[in-house]
C-alpha positions as a Python dict, from the first residue, in 0.01 Angstrom:
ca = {
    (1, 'X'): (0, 0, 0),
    (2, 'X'): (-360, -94, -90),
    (3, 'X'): (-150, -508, -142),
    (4, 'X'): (-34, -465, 141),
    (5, 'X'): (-334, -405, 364),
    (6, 'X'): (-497, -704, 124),
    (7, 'X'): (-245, -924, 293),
    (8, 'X'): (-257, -784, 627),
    (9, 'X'): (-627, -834, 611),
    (10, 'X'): (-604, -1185, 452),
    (11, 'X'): (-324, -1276, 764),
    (12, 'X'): (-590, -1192, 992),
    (13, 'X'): (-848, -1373, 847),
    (14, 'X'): (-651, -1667, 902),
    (15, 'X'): (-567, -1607, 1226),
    (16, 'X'): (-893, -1559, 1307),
    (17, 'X'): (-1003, -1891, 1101),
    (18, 'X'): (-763, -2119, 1306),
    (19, 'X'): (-837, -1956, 1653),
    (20, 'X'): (-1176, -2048, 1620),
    (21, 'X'): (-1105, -2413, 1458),
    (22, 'X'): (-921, -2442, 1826),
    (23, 'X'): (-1173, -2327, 2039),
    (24, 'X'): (-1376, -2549, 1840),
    (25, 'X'): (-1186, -2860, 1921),
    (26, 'X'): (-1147, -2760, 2282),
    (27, 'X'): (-1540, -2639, 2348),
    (28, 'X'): (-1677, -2929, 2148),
    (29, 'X'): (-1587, -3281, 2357),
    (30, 'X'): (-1701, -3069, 2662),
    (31, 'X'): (-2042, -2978, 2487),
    (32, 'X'): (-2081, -3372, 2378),
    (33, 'X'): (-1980, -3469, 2714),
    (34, 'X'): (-2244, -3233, 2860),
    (35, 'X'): (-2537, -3364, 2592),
    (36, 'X'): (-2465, -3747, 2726),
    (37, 'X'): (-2488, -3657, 3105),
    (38, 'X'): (-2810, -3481, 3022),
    (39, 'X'): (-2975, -3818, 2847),
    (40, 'X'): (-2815, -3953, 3109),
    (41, 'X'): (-2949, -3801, 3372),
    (42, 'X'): (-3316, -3812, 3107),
    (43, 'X'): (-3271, -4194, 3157),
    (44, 'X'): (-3264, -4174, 3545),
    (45, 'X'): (-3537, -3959, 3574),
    (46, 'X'): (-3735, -4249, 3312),
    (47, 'X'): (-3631, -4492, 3578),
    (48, 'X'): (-3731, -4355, 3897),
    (49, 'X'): (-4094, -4245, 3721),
    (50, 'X'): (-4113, -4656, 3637),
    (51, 'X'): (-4110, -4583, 3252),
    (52, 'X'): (-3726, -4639, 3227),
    (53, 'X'): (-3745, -4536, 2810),
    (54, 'X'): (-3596, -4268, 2598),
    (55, 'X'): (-3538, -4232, 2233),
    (56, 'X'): (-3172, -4136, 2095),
    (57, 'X'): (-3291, -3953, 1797),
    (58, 'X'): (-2915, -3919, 1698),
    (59, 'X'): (-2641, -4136, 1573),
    (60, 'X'): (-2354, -4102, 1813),
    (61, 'X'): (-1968, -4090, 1685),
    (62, 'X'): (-1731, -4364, 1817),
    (63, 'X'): (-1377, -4375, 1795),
    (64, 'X'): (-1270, -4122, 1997),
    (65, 'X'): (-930, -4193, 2224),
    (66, 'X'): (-1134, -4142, 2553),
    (67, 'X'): (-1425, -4403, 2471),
    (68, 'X'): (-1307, -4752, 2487),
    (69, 'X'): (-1463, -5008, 2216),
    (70, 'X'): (-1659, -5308, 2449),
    (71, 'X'): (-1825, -5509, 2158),
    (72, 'X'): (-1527, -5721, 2187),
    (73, 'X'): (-1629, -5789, 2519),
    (74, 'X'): (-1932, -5933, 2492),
    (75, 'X'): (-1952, -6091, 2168),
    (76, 'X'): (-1899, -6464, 2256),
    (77, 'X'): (-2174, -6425, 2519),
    (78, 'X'): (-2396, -6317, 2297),
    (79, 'X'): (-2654, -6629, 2093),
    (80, 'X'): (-2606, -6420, 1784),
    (81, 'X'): (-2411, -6173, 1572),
    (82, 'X'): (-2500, -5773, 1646),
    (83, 'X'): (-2721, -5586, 1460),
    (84, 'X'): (-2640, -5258, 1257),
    (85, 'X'): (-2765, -4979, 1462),
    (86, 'X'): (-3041, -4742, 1362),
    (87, 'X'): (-2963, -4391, 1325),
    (88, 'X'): (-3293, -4364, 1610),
    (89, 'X'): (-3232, -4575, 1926),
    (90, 'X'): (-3522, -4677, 2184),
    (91, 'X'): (-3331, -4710, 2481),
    (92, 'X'): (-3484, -4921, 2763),
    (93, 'X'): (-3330, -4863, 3107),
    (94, 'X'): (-3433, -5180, 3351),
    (95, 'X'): (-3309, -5002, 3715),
    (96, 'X'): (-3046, -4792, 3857),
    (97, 'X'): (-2689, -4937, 4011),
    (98, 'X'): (-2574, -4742, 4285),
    (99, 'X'): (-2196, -4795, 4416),
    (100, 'X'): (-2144, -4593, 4705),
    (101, 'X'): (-1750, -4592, 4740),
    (102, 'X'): (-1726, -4466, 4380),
    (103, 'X'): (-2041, -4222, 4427),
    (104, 'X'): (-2160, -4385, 4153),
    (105, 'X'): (-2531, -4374, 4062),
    (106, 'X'): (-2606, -4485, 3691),
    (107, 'X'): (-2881, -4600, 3416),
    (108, 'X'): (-2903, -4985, 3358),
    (109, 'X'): (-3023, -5046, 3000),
    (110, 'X'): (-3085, -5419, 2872),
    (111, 'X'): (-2816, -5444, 2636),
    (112, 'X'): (-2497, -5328, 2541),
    (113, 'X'): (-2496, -5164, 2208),
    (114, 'X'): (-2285, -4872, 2121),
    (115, 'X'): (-2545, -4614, 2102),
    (116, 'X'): (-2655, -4734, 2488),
    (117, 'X'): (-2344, -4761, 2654),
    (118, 'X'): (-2285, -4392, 2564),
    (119, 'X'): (-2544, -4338, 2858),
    (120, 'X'): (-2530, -4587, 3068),
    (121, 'X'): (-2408, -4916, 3156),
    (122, 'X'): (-2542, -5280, 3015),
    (123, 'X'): (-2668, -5577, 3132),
    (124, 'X'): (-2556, -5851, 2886),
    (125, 'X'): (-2918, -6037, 2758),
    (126, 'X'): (-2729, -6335, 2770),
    (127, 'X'): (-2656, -6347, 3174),
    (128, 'X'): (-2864, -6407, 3428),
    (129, 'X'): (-3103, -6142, 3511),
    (130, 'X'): (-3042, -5883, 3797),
    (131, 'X'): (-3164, -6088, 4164),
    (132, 'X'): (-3170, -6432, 3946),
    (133, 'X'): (-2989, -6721, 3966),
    (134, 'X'): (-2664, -6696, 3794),
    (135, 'X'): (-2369, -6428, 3719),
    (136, 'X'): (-2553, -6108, 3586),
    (137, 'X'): (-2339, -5927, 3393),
    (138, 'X'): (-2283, -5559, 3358),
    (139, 'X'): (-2066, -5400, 3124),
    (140, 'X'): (-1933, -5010, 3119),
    (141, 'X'): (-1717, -4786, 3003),
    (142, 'X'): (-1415, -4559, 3153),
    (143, 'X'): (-1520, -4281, 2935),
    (144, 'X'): (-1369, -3954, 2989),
    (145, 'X'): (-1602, -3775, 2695),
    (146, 'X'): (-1919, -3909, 2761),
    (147, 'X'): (-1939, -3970, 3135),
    (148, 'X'): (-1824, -4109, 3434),
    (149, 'X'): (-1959, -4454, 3472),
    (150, 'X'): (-1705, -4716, 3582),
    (151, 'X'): (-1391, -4489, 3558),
    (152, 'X'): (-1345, -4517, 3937),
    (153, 'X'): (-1442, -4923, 3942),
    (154, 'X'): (-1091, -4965, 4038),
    (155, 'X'): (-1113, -4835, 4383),
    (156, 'X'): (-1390, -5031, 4476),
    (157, 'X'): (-1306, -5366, 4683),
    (158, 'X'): (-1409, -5653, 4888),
    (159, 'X'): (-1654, -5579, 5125),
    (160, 'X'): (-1810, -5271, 4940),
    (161, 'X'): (-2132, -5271, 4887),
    (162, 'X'): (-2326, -5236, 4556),
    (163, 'X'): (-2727, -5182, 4508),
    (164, 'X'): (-2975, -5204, 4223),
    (165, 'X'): (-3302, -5123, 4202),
    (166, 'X'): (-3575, -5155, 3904),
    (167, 'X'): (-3788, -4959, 3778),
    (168, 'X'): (-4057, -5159, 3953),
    (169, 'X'): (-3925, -5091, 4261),
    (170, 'X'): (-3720, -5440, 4365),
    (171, 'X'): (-3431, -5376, 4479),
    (172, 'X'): (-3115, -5606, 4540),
    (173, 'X'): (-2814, -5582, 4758),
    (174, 'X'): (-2477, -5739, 4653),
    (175, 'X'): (-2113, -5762, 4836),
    (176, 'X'): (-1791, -5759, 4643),
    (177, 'X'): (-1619, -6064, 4737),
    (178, 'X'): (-1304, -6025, 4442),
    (179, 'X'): (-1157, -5787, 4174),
    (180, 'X'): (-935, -5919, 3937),
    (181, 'X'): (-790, -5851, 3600),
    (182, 'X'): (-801, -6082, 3294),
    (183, 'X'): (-711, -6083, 2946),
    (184, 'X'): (-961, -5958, 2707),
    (185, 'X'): (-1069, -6285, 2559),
    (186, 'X'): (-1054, -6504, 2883),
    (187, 'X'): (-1462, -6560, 2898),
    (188, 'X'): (-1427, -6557, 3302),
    (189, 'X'): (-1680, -6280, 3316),
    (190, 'X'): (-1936, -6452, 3187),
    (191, 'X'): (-1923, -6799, 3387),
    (192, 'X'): (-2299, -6877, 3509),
    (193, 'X'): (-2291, -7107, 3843),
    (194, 'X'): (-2559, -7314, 3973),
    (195, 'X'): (-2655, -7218, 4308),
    (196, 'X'): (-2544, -6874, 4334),
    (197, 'X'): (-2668, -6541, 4278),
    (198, 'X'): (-2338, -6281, 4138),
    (199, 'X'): (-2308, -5969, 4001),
    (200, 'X'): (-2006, -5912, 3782),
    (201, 'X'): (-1915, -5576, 3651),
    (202, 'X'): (-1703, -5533, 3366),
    (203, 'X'): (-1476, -5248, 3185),
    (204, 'X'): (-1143, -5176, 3042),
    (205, 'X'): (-799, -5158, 3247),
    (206, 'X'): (-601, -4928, 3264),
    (207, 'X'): (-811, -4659, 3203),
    (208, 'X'): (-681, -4512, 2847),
    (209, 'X'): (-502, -4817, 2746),
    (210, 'X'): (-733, -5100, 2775),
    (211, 'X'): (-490, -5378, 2699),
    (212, 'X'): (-709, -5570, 3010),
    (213, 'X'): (-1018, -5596, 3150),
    (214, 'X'): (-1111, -5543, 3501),
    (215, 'X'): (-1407, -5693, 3706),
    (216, 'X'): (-1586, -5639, 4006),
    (217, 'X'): (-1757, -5937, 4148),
    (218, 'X'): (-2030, -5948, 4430),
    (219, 'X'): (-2272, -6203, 4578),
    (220, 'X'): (-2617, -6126, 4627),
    (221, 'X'): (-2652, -6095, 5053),
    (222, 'X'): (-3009, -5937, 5055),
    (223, 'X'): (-3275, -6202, 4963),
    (224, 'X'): (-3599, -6000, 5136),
    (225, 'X'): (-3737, -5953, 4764),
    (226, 'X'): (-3644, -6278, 4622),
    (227, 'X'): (-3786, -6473, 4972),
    (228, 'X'): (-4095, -6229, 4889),
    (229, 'X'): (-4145, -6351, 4543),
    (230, 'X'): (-4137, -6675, 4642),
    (231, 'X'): (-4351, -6697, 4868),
    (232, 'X'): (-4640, -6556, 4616),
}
């Protein structure tokens, strides 16, 4: 009797083990998901005060099936080879981009590392610079872990209308003008024109197989900042 109880007791030890190992697995990507909208949503708040910094005190993991890898992305624009990541991360967030058909409102950080796009989308250093002359470059993920950012990009088309404003309180206007796919070493994206002032926003396609890449591309149609600087 008293072996039997002993494995009656050990079966529901088990049991009890591997129910919590699955609520574990189900509660956690929701509880990571939740901690990246909140530095997230710390980042905006940096922004809009005109301060625009936080510190990720934390490595992040990567790898996850949701969370698309975008180093390949970027790489050739970039002058030279990445840098190992810190386990500590000063994150500097340059504006806020604001698509209005996606009801999108999100953190712009200069640069693209891993640690950064887990909270917000990049401009690429090596594109022109938000307003400027030249294709500025912003790259995102369709993340489905650690938040929204361009995982409705594909319903946004020509004539939409997409904002930015930094922290210092200039603010741009751009129309899409083209979305098209390419393959994920054509270098399109990164084409700088003479003449013209584009925004080009970049991410994976289709969202959770990533065998493209999809971008958004807008001219610049509000120059009331840009005449304004000019004229200093």
């Amino acid at each position: 009797m008293t072996a039997k109880r002993s494995k009656v007791a050990t079966l529901a030890i088990l049991m009890a083990g591997a129910f919590c190992a699955g609520a574990w697995l189900l509660i956690s990507p929701m509880l990571e998901k939740q901690r990246m909208l909140d530095r997230q949503a710390e980042l905006l708040d940096s922004i809009s005060s005109g301060n625009g910094v936080i510190v990720l005190e934390e490595s992040f993991p990567a790898g996850d099936a949701d969370f698309y890898d975008m180093k390949e992305a970027v790489l050739t624009a970039q002058a030279e080879p990445p840098q190992e990541e810190p386990a500590s991360l000063e994150v500097t967030g340059t504006g806020i981009l604001t698509i209005d058909r996606i009801d999108a409102v999100l953190p712009v950080t200069d640069g693209v590392s891993e640690a950064q796009l887990k909270v917000a989308v990049g401009h690429v250093p090596q594109t022109a610079p938000l307003g400027g002359e030249g294709n500025a470059v912003i790259a995102g993920h369709r993340s489905y872990t650690y938040g929204q950012f361009f995982n409705r990009l594909g319903e946004v088309s020509a004539g939409d209308f997409i904002s930015y404003e930094d922290k210092s309180g200039a603010a741009f206007t751009y129309e899409v003008f083209e979305t098209l796919v390419i393959e994920p070493g054509d270098q399109a994206a990164f084409i700088q024109p003479e003449g013209e002032r584009l925004l080009t926003l970049y991410t994976c396609t289709p969202i959770r197989k990533a065998t493209h890449r999809l971008l958004v591309r807008a001219r610049l149609v509000d120059q009331i900042q840009i005449e304004m600087e000019e004229s200093q």
